[in-house]
VOZABA-121529 format. One record per residue (C-alpha): residue number from 1; x, y, z. Coordinates in steps of 0.5 Angstrom, whole numbers, padded with zeros to 4 digits, always signed. Example, Ala and Ser with C-alpha at 12.3 -4.5 7.8 and 13.67 -1.06 7.14 Angstrom:
2
<atom resi="1" px="+0025" py="-0009" pz="+0016"/>
<atom resi="2" px="+0027" py="-0002" pz="+0014"/>
# end
This chain:
149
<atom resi="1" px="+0212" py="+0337" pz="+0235"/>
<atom resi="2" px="+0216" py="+0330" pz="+0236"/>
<atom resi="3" px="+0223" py="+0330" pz="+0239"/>
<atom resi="4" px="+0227" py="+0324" pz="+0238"/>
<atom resi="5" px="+0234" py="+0324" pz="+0241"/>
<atom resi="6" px="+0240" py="+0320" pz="+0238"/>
<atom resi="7" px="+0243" py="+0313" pz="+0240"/>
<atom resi="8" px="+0250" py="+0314" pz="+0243"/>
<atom resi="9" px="+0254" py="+0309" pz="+0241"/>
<atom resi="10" px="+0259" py="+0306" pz="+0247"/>
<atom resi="11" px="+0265" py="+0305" pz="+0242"/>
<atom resi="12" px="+0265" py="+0311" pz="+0240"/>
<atom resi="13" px="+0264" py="+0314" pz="+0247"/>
<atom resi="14" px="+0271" py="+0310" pz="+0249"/>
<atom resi="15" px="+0274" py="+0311" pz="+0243"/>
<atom resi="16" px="+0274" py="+0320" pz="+0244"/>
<atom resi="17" px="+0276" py="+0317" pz="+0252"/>
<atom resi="18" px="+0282" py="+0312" pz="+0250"/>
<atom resi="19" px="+0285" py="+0317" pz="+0245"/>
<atom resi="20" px="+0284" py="+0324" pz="+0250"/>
<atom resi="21" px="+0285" py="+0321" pz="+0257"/>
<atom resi="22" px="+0292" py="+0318" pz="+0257"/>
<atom resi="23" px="+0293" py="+0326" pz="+0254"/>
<atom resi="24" px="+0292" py="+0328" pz="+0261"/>
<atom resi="25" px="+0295" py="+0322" pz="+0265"/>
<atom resi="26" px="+0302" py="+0322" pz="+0261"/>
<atom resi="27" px="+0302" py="+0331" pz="+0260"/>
<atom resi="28" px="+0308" py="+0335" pz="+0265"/>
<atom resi="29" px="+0303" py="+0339" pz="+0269"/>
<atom resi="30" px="+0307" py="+0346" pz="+0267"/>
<atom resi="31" px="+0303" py="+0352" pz="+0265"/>
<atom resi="32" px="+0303" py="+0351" pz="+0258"/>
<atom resi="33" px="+0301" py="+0345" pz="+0260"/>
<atom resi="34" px="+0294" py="+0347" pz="+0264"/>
<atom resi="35" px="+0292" py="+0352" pz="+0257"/>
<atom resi="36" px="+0293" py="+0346" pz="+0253"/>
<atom resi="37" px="+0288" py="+0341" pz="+0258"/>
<atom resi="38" px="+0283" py="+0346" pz="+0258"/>
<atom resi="39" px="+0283" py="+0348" pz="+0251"/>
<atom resi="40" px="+0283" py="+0340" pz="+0250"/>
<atom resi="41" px="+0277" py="+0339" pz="+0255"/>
<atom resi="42" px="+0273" py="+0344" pz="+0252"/>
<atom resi="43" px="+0274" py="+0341" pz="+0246"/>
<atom resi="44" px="+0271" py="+0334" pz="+0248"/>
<atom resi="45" px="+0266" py="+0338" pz="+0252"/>
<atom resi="46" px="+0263" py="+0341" pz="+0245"/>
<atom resi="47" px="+0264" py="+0334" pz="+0242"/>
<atom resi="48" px="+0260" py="+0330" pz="+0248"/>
<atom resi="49" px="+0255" py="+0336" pz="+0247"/>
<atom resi="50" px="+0254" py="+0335" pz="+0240"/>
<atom resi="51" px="+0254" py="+0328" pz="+0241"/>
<atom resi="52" px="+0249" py="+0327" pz="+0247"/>
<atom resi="53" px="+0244" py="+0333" pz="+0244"/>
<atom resi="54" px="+0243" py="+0331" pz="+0237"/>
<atom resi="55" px="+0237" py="+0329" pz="+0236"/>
<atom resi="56" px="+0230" py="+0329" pz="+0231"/>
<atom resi="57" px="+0225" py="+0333" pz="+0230"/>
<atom resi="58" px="+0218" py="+0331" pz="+0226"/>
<atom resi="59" px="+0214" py="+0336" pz="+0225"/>
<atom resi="60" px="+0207" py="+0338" pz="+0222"/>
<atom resi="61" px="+0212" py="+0338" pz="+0215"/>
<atom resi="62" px="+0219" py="+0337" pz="+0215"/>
<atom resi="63" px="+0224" py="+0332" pz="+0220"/>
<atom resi="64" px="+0228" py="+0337" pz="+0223"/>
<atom resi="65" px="+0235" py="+0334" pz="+0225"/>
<atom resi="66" px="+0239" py="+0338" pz="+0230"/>
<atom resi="67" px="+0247" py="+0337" pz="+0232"/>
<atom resi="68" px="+0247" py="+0341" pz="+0239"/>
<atom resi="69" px="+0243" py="+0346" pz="+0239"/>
<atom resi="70" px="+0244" py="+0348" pz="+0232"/>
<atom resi="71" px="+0240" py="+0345" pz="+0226"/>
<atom resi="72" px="+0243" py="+0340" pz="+0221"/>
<atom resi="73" px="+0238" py="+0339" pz="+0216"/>
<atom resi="74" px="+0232" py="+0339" pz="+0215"/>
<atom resi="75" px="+0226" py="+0334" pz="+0210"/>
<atom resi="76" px="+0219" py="+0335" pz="+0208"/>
<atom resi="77" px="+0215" py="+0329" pz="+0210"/>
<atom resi="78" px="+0212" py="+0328" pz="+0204"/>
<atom resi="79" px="+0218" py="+0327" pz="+0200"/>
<atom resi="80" px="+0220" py="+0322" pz="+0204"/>
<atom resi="81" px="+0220" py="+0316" pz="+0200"/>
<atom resi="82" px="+0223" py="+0310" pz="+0204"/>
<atom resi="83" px="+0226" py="+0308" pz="+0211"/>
<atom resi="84" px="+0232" py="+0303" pz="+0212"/>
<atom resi="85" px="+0236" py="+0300" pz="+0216"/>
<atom resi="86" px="+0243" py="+0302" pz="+0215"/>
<atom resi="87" px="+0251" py="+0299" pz="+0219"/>
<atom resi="88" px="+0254" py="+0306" pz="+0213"/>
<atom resi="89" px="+0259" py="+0310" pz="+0217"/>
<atom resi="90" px="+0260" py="+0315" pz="+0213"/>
<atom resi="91" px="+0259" py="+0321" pz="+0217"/>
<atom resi="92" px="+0252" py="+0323" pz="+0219"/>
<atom resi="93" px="+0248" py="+0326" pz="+0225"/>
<atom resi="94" px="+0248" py="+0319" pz="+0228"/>
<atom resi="95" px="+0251" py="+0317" pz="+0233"/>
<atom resi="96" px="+0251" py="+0310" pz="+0233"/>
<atom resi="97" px="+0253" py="+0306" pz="+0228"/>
<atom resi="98" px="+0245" py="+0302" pz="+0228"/>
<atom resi="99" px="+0242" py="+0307" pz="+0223"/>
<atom resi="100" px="+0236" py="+0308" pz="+0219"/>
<atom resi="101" px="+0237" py="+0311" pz="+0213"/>
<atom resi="102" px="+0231" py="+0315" pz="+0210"/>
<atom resi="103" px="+0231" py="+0316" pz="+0203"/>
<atom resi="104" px="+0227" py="+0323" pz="+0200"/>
<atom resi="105" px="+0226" py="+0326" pz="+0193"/>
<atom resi="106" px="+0232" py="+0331" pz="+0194"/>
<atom resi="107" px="+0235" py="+0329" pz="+0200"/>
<atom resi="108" px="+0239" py="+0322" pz="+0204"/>
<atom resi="109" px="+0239" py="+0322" pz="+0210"/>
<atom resi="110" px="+0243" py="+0318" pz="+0216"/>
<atom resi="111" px="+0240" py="+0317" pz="+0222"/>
<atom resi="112" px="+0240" py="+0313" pz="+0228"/>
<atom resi="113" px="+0233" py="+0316" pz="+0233"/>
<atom resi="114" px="+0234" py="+0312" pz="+0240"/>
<atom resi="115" px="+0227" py="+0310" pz="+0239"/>
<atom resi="116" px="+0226" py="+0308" pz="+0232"/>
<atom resi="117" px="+0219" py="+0304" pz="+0233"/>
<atom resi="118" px="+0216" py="+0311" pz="+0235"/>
<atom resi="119" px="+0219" py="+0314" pz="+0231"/>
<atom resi="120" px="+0217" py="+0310" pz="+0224"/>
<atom resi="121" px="+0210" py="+0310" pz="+0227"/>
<atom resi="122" px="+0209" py="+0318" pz="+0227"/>
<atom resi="123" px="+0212" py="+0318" pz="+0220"/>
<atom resi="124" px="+0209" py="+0313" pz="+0217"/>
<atom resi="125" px="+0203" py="+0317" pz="+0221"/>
<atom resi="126" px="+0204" py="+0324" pz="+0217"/>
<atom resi="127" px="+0206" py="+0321" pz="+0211"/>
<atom resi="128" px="+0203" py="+0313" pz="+0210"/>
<atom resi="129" px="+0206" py="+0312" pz="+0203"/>
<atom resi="130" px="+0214" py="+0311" pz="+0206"/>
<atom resi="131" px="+0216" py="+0304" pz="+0204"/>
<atom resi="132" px="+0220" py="+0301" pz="+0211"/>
<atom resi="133" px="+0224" py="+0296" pz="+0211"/>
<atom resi="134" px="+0227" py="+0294" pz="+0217"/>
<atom resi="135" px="+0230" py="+0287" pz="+0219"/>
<atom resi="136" px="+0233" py="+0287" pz="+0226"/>
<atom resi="137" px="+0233" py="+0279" pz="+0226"/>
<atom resi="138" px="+0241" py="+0278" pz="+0226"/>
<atom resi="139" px="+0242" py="+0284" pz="+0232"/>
<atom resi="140" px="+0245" py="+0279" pz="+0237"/>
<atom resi="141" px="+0248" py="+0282" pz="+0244"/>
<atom resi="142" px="+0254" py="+0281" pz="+0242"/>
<atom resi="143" px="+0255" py="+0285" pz="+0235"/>
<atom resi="144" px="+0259" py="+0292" pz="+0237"/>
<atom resi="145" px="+0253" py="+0296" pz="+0233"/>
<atom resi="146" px="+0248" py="+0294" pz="+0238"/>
<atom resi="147" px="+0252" py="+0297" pz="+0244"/>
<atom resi="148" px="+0248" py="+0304" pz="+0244"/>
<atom resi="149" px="+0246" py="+0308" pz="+0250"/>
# end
């Protein structure tokens, strides 16, 4: 079993601090005030969980995908007809906005594994009949989909 955690996109991690942190910055600390705080930073506790633990897994037969510790999805490899490169940010487990979309017979899925050449060479490896097509040629510095960690 191969595990692959996901990119973690920086605008996305400041985009949940700029939206929450004024919240404690700007609040009366009353006691109703300190039930809301703590109820909000365990909700940003489960969403940095979920972000930091989403990871894929391939397996002997299927790619398995999991948000947190909860499985999301799962795929069998021999059904997997091609890997491509996709900026769609519809709602994924991809914590990116550089994402690998993996075609299947049954099955779309929207990835983003943090080292995608290992991860397409065990692919291709357990089923060699994926069609990849990446194209990275474009990919400066500068553009917002390549600030991951």
């Amino acid at each position: 079993m191969h595990k692959f955690r996901s990119r973690v996109s920086v605008l996305l991690l400041l985009f949940v601090v700029l939206t929450v942190v004024p919240v404690f910055f700007f609040g009366e600390p009353n006691e109703e005030a300190w039930v809301a705080f703590s109820v909000l930073g365990l909700s940003i506790g489960i969403v940095l969980l979920m972000l930091f633990g989403m990871s894929y897994e391939i397996g002997e037969n299927y790619l398995i995908i999991k948000v947190g510790p909860i499985p999301y999805s799962r795929i069998k490899l021999s059904e997997i007809e091609k890997v491509e490169r996709s900026y769609n940010p519809l709602s994924s487990p991809a914590a990116s906005l550089k994402r690998l979309y993996v075609k299947g017979k049954n099955k779309d899925l929207l990835i983003s594994p943090s080292d995608e050449e290992e991860f397409i060479r065990i692919l291709k490896q357990r089923n060699p009949h994926i069609s990849v097509k990446i194209d990275d040629g474009n990919d400066e510095w500068w553009k917002f989909w390549n600030w991951d960690v």
